[in-house]
BABA-82980 format. One record per residue: residue in three letters; x, y, z of N, C-alpha, C in turn. Coordinates in steps of 0.05 Angstrom, whole numbers, plus 32768, in hexadecimal, padded with zeros to 4 digits. Example, Ala and Ser with C-alpha at 12.3 -4.5 7.8 and 13.67 -1.06 7.14 Angstrom:
residues 2
Ala81087F8E809C80F67FA6809C81087FBE809C/Ser81017FD3808E81117FEB808F81028001809D/
This chain:
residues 228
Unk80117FE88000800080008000801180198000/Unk8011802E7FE78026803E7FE7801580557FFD/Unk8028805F800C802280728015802280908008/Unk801380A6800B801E80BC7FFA802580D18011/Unk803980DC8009804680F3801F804481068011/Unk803C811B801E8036812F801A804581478020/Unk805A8144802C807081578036807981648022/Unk8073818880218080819A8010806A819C7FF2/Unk805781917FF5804381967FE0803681B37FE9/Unk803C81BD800A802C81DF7FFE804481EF7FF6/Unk805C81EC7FEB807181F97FDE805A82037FC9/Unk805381FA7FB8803F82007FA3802882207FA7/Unk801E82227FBF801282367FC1802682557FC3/Unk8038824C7FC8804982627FD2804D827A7FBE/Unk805482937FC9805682A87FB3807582A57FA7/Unk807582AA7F8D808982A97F7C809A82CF7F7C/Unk80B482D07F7E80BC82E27F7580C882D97F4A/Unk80CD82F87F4680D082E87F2480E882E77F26/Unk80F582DA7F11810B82CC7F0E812082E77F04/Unk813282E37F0F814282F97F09815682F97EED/Unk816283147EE38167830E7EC6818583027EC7/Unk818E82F97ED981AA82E77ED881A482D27EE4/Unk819A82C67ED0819782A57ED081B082947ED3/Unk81A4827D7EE881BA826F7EED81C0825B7ED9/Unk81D282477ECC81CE82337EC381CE821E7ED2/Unk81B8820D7EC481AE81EC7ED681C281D67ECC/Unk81C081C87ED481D281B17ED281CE81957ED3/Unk81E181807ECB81C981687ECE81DF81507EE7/Unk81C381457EF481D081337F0781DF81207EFB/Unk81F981167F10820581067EFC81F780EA7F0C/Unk81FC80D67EFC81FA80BA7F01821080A27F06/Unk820D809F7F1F821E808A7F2B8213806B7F27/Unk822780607F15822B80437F0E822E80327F32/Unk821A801D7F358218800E7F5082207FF77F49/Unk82377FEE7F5482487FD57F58823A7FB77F6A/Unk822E7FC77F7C82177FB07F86820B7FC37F89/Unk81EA7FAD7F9181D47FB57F9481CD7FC77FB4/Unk81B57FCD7FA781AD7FE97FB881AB7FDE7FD4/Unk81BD7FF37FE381B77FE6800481997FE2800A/Unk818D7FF7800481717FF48016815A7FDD800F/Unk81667FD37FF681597FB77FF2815F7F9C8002/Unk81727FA38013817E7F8E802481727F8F803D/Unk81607FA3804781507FB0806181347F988060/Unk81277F98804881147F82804A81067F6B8039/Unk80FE7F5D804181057F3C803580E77F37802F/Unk80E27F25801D80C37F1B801F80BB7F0B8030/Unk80C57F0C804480B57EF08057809B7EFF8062/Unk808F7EF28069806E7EF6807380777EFC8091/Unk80657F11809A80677F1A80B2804D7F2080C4/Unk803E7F2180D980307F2B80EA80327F418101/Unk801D7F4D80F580207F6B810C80177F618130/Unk80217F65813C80227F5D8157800E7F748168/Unk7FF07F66815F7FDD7F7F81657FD77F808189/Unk7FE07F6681967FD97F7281A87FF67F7781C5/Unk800B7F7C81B680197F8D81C3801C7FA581B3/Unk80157FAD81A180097FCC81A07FFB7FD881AE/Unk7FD97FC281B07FC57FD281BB7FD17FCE81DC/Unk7FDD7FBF81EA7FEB7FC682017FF97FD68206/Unk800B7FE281ED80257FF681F38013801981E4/Unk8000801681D07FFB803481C87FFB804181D9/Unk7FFC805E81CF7FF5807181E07FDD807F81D8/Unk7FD5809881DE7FBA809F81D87FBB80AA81B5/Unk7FCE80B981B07FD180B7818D7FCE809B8182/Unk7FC6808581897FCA806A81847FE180668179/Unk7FFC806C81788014806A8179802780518190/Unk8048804681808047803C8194806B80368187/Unk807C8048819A8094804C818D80A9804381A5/Unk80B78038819380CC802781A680EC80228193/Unk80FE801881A3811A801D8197812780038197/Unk81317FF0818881397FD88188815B7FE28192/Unk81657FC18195817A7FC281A481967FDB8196/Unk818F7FD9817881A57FDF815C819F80008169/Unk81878006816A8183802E8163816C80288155/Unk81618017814F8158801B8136813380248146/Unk812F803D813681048046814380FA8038813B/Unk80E6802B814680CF8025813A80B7802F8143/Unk809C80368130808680408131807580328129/Unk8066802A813D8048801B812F802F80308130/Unk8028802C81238007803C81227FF58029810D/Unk7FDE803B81167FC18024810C7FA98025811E/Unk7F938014810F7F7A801081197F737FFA810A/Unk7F5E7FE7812D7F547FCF81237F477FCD8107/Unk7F387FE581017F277FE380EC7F3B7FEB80CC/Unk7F497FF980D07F5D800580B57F747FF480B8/Unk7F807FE980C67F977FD780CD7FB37FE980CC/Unk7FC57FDB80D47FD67FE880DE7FF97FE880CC/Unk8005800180D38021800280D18038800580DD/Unk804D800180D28067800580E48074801480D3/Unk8091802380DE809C803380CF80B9803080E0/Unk80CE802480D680E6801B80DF80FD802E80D6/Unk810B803F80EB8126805580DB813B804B80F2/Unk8149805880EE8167805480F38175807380F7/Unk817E8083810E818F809C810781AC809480FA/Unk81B3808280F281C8807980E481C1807A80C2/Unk81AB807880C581A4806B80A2818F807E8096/Unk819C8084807A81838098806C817080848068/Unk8168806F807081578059805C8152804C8075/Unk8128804F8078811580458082810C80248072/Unk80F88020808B80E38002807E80CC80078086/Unk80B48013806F80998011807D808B7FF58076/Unk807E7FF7808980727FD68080804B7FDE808B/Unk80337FD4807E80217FD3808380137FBE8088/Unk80047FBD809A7FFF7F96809D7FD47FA28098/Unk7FC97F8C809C7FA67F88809F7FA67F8A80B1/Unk7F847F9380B77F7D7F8D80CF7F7C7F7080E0/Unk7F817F5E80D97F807F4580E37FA17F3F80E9/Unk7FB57F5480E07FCF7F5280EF7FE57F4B80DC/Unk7FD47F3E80C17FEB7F3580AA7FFB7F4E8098/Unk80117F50809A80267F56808180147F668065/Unk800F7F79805A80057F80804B80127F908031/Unk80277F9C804280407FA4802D80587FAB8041/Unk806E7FAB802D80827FB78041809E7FC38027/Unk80A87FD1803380BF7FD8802180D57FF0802D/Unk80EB7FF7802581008005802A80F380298021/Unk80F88042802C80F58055802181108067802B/Unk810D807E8017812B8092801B811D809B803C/Unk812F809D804E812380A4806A810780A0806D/Unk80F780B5807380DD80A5807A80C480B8805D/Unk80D180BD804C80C680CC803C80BE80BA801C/Unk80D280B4801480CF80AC7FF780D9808C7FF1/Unk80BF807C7FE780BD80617FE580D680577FCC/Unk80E880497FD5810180417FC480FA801D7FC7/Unk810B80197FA9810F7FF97FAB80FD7FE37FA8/Unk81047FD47FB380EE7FC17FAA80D67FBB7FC0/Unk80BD7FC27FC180AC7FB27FD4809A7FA07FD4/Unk80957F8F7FDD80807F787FE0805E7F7C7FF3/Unk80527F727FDF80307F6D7FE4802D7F577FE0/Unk80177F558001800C7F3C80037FEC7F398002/Unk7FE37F287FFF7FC57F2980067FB87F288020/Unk7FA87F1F802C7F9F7F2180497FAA7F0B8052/Unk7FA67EF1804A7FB27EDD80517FCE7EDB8050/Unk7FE07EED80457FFD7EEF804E80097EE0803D/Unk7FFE7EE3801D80087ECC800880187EF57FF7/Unk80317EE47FEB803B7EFD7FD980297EFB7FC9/Unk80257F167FBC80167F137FA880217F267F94/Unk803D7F3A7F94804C7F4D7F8C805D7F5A7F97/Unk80727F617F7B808D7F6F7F7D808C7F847F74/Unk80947F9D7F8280907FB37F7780B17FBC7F73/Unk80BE7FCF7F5B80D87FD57F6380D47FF17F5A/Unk80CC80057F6D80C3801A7F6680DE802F7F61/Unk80F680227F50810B802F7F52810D80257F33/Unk80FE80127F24810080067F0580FF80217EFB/Unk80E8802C7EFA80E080417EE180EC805F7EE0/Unk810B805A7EF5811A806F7EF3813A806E7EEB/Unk813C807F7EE0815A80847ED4816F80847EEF/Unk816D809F7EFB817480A77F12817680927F30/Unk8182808D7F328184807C7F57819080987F68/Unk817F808D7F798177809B7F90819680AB7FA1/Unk81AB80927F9681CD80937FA081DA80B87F86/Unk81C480B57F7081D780CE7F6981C180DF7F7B/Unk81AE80DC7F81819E80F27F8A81AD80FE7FA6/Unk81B380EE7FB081C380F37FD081E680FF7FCB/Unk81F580F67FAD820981097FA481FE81237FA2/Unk81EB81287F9A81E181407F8F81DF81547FA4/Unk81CD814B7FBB81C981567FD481E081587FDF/Unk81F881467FE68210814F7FF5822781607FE3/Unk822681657FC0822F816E7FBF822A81947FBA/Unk820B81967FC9820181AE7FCE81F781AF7FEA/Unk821481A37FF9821481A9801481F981A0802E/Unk81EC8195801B81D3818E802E81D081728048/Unk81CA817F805881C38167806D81BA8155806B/Unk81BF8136805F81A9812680558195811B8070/Unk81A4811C807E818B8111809B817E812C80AA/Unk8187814180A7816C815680A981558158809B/Unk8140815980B88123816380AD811F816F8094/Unk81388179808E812B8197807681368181805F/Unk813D816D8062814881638046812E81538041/Unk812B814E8028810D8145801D810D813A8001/Unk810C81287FFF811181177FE180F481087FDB/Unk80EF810F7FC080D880FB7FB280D481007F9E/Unk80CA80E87F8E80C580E97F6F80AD80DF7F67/Unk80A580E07F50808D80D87F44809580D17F23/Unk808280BE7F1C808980B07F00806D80AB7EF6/Unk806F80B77EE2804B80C57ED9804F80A57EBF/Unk803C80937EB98036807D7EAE802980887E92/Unk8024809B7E93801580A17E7F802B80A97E64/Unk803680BD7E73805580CD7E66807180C77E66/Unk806980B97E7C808580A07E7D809580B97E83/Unk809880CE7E9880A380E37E9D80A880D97EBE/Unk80C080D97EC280C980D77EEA80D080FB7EF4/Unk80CB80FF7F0180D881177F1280DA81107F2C/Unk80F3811B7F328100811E7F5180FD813F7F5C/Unk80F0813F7F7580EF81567F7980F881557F9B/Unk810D81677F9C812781697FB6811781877FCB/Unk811F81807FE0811D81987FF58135819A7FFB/Unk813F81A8800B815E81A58017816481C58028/Unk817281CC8033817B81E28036819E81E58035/Unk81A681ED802A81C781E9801E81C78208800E/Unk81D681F97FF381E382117FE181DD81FC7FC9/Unk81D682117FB381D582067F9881E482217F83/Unk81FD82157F7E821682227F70821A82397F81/Unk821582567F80821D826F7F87820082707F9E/Unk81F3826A7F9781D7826E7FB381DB82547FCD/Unk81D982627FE281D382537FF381B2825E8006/Unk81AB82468013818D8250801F818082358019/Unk81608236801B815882278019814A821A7FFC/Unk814882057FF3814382067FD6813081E77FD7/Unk812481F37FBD811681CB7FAA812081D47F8D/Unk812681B77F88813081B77F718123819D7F5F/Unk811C81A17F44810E818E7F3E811E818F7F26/Unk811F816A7F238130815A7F0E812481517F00/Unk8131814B7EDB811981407ED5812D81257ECD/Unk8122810C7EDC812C80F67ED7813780E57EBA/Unk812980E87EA6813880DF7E88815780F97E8B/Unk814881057E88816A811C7E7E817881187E95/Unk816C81127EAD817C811F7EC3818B81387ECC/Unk817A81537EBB817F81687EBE816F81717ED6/Unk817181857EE0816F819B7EF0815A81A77EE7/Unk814281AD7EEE813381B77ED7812581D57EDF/Unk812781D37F07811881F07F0D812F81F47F2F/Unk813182057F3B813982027F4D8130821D7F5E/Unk811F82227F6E8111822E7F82812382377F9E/Unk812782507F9F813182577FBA811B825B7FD2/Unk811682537FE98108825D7FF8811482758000/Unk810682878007810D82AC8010810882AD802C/Unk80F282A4803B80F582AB805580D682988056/Unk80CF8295807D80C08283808D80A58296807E/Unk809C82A080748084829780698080828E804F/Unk80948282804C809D82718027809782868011/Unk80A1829F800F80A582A87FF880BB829D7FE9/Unk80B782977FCF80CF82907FC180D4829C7FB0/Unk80F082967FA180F7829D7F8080FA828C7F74/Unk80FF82877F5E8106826D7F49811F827F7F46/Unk813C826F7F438159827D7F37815782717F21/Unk8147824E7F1F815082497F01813682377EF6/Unk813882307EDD811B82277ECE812482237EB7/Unk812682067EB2812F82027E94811082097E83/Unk811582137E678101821C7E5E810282087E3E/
């Protein structure tokens, strides 16, 4: 069950300043060749699993929440309801790369998979049916050029914090147009600007295609650049 996040979708309402007449030039991400396979595919396995509903409903709290820390560091978060069924959400302060997993209400395994921190669904995930039979492979990383490994060059080499709140990665891959876009939050420097910025890539070219400065806490912005 894909989740959709919504983080940084009211960037969109925000007022625009206009683009000023010394345009920057955009540039294109480079692409790193991977010698082995992607770590975060190694985080989870298809075996069939059960949600452990009633040491939840013993441990929630009144948000029906129920967060605890295994021996490694590693958080875990369950949430849910008997009637909608429930989830977990597994991170690591060591690791950019989470495991959400959703089970039924009757406690079975429903999906699960690796995401970039706790934001953007990477790799391969597995769906089961109610009875806990696979029933699908998803590799929601096929229908892109780009891996996620140049996306995180890109961010450190514009100074950005990859485990800060303000860093923010996600993409979308439209079926119709067969078009992917990556679209970044970050606060760093991009070439001669530093401040806060989104920058949106367009996955075939792997160019650079718009890049947005935030101006100040009530999100006025400018665009510095906009391939046209």
């Amino acid at each position: 069950m894909k989740k959709i996040w919504i983080i940084g979708l009211a960037f969109i309402v925000f007022s625009c300043k206009p683009q000023t007449k010394s345009q920057i030039e955009g540039e294109k991400i480079k692409h790193y060749e991977m010698e082995s396979k992607h770590e975060y595919n190694t985080l989870v396995t298809k075996d069939f699993e059960v949600f452990d509903i009633k040491r939840f409903d013993k441990n929630k709290d009144e948000a029906e929440d129920y967060i605890y820390t295994l021996m490694d560091g590693s958080r875990i978060r369950e949430f849910g309801y008997k009637e909608r069924g429930y989830f977990s959400e597994c991170s690591n302060g060591k690791s950019l790369y989470s495991v959400g997993k959703a089970f039924y209400a009757n406690g079975n395994i429903q999906a699960k998979g690796p995401k970039f921190k706790d934001d953007c669904e990477i790799g391969i995930w597995y769906e089961f049916d109610e009875s806990g039979k696979l029933v699908k492979e998803i590799d929601y990383d096929k229908p892109f050029k780009i891996i996620i490994e140049d996306i995180l060059e890109f961010l450190k080499k514009n100074e950005a914090d990859l485990f800060s709140d303000f860093t923010f990665v996600n993409r979308s891959f439209d079926e119709k147009t067969k078009k992917g876009t990556w679209n970044l939050r970050y606060r760093g420097k991009y070439k001669e600007n530093v401040g806060m910025f989104i920058v949106e890539i367009d996955d075939a070219s792997a160019e650079v295609t718009k890049v947005i400065k935030i101006l100040g806490k009530e999100g006025e912005k400018e665009i510095i650049f906009e391939k046209k």
